[in-house]
C-alpha positions as CSV (number, residue, x, y, z in Angstrom):
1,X,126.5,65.8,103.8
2,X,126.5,68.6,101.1
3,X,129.8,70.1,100.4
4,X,129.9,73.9,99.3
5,X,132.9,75.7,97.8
6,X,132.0,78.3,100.9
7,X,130.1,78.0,103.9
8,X,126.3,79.1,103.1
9,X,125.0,82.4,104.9
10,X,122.8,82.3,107.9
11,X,119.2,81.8,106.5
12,X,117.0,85.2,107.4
13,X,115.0,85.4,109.7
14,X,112.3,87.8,111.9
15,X,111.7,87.8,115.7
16,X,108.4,86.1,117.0
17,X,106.6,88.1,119.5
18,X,107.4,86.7,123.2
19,X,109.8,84.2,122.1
20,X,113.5,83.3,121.9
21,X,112.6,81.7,118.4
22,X,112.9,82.9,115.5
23,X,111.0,82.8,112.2
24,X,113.1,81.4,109.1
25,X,112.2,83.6,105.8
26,X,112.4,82.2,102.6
27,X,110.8,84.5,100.5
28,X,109.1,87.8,100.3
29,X,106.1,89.0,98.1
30,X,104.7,92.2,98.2
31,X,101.2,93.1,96.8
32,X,101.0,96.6,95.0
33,X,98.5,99.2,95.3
34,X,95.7,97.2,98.0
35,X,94.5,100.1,99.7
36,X,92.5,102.8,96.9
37,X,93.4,105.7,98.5
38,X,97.1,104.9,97.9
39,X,96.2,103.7,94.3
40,X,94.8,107.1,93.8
41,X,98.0,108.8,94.8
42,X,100.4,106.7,93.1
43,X,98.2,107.6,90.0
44,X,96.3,104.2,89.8
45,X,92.6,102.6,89.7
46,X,91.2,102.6,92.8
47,X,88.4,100.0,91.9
48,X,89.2,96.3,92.5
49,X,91.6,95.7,89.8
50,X,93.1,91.9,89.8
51,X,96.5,92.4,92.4
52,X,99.8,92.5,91.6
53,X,103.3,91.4,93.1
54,X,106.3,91.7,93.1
55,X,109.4,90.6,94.9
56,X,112.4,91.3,97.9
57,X,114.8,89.1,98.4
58,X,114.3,87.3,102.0
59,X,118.0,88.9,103.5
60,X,116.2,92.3,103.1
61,X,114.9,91.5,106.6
62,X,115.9,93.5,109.3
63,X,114.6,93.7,113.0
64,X,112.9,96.1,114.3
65,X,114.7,98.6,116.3
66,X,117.7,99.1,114.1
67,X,119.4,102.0,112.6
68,X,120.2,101.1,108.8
69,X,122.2,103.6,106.4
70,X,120.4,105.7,103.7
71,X,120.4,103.3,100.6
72,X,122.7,103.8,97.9
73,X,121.9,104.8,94.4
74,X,118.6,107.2,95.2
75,X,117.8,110.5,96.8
76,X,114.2,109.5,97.3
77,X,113.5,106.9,99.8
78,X,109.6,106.1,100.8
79,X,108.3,104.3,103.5
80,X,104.9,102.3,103.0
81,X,103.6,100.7,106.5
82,X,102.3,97.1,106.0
83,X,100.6,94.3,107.9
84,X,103.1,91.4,107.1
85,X,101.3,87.7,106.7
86,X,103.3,85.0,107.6
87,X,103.0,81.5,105.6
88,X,103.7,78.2,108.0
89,X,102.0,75.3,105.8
90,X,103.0,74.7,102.3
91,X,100.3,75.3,99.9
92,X,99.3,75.6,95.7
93,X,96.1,77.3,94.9
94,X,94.6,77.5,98.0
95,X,90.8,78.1,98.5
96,X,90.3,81.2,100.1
97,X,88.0,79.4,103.1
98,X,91.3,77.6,103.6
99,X,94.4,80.2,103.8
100,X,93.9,80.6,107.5
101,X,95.3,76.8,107.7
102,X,98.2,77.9,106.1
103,X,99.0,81.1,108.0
104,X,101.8,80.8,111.3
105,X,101.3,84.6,112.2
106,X,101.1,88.3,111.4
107,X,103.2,91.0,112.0
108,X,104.1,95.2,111.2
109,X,106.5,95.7,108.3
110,X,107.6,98.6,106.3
111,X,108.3,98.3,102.4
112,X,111.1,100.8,101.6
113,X,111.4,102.2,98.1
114,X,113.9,104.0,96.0
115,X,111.0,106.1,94.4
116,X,113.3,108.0,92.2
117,X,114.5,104.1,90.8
118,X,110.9,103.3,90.4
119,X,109.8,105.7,88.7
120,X,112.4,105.5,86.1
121,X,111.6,101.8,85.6
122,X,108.6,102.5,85.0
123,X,108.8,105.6,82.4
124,X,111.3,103.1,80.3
125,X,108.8,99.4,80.8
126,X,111.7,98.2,83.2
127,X,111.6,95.6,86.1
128,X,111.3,97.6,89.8
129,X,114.3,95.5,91.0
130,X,116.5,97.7,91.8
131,X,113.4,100.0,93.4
132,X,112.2,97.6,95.9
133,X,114.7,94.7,96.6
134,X,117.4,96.5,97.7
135,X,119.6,96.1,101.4
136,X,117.4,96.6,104.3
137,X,114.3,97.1,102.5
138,X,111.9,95.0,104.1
139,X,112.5,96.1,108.1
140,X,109.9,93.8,110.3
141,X,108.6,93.6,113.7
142,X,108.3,90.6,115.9
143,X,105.6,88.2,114.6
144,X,102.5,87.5,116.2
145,X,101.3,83.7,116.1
146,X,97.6,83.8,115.2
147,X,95.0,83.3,117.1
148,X,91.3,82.7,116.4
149,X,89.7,81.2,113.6
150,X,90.1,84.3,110.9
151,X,92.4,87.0,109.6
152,X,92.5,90.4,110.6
153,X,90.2,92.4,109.0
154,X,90.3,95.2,111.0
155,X,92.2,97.4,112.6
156,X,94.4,100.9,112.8
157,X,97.4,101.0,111.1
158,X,99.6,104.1,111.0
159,X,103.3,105.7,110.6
160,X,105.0,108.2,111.6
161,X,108.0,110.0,110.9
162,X,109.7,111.8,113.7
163,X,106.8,111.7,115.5
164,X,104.9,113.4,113.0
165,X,101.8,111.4,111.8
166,X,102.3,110.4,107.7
167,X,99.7,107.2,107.5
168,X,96.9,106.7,109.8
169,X,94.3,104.2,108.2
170,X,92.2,100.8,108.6
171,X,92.8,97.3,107.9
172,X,89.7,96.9,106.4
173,X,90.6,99.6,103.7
174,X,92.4,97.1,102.1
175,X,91.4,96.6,98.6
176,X,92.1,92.8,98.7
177,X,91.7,91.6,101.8
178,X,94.2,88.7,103.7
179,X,92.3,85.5,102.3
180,X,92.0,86.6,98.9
181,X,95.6,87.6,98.8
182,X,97.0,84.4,100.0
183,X,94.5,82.5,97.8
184,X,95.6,84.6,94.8
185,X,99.5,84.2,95.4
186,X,99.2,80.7,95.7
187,X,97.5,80.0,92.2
188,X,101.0,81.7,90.9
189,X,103.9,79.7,93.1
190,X,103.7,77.2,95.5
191,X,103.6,78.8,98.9
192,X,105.8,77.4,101.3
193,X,107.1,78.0,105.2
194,X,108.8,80.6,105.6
195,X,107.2,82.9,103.2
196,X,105.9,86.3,104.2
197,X,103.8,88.3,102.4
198,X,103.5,92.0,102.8
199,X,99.8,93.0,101.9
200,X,100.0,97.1,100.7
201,X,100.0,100.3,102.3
202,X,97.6,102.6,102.7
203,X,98.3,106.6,101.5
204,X,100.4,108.9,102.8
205,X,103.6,107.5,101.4
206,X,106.5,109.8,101.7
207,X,110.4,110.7,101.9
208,X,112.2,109.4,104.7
209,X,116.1,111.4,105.0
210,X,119.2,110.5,107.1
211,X,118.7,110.8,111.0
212,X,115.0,110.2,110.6
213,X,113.2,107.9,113.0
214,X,110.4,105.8,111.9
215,X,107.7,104.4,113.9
216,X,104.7,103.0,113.4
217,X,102.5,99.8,113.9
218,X,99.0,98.1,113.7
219,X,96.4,97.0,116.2
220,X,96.7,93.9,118.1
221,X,100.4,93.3,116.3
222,X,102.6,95.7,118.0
223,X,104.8,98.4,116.8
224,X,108.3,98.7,114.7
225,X,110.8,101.6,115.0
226,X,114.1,102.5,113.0
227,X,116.1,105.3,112.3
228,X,117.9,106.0,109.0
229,X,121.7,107.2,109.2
């Protein structure tokens, strides 16, 4: 048995969809700017560039239904609704006919981001860190364990805030779609159990403010609520 200096934390985890279970997270990629309309209002290319990533740490999980304070250090928080792949089978460069092996489930998540943070990392060539990986920024829904023989590629996704409608769009906007993102993380790092990717928002992006209540959710995986405080 491994001795630590302190007990280790509680791995992260999400809720599965009609289960007591849980799903252990390790880590958390996030693929930027996969639907075009969203590219074209972030100010990017709205052809098929190759995709990029980046990173939340796996404690910035939280449950659907939660209330979670306004994050520190900003004055501009976004949300971006996302349908959230979840990885159950190792893998390293993984043919794109074969990612469905790999996948456990899918599930709604919502990518919150200190806009303000970004986009002074970006006017100065820094890391989004501090942006995108912060406390609470990755809140989740229940999983759904797939079914079938493919990934989703269709399907309405949408989010409101206070029950005003902000994104309202279709899976099969997505730029990349589910194989191909999979297949393209995994020629970068080893995916492994436990890993969820979130796979881009579509537009409508915008500022979410203390005592708001977000909801939104995607067909065939459920909903996800919280409120800011």
């Amino acid at each position: 048995m491994t001795d630590y200096v302190f007990p280790p934390a509680e791995p992260a985890s999400v809720a599965i969809a009609g289960s007591a279970a849980r799903f252990p997270v390790r880590r958390i990629f996030c693929v930027g700017r996969n639907y075009a309309a969203h590219a074209i209002e972030m100010g990017g290319d709205p052809e098929r560039e190759a995709p990029f990533f980046f990173t939340k740490p796996s404690d910035a999980v939280v449950d659907s239904g939660v209330t979670i304070p306004y994050p520190a250090l900003t004055s501009d928080v976004h949300h971006e609704i996302e349908l959230v792949v979840a990885i159950g089978k190792a893998g390293f460069e993984i043919a794109e006919d074969e990612t469905f092996d790999h996948v456990w489930g899918y599930g709604v998540g919502i990518d919150l981001t200190r806009r303000d943070l970004q986009g002074e990392a970006k006017k100065a060539g820094r890391p989004w860190d501090w942006a995108k990986g912060f406390d609470n920024s990755a809140p989740c829904a229940p999983l759904h364990e797939k079914v079938g023989n493919d990934h989703p590629r269709a399907g309405r996704i949408w989010l409101a805030v206070n029950g005003e409608l902000r994104q309202d769009a279709d899976l099969s906007d997505l730029v990349w779609n589910v194989a191909e993102i999979v297949a393209i993380c995994s020629r970068a790092v080893e995916l492994r159990a436990g890993d969820l990717i979130y796979t881009g928002t579509p537009a409508g992006v915008g500022p979410v403010a203390r005592g708001d209540v977000v909801t939104g959710g995607i067909e065939g995986f459920g909903e996800i609520e919280l409120r800011l405080e």
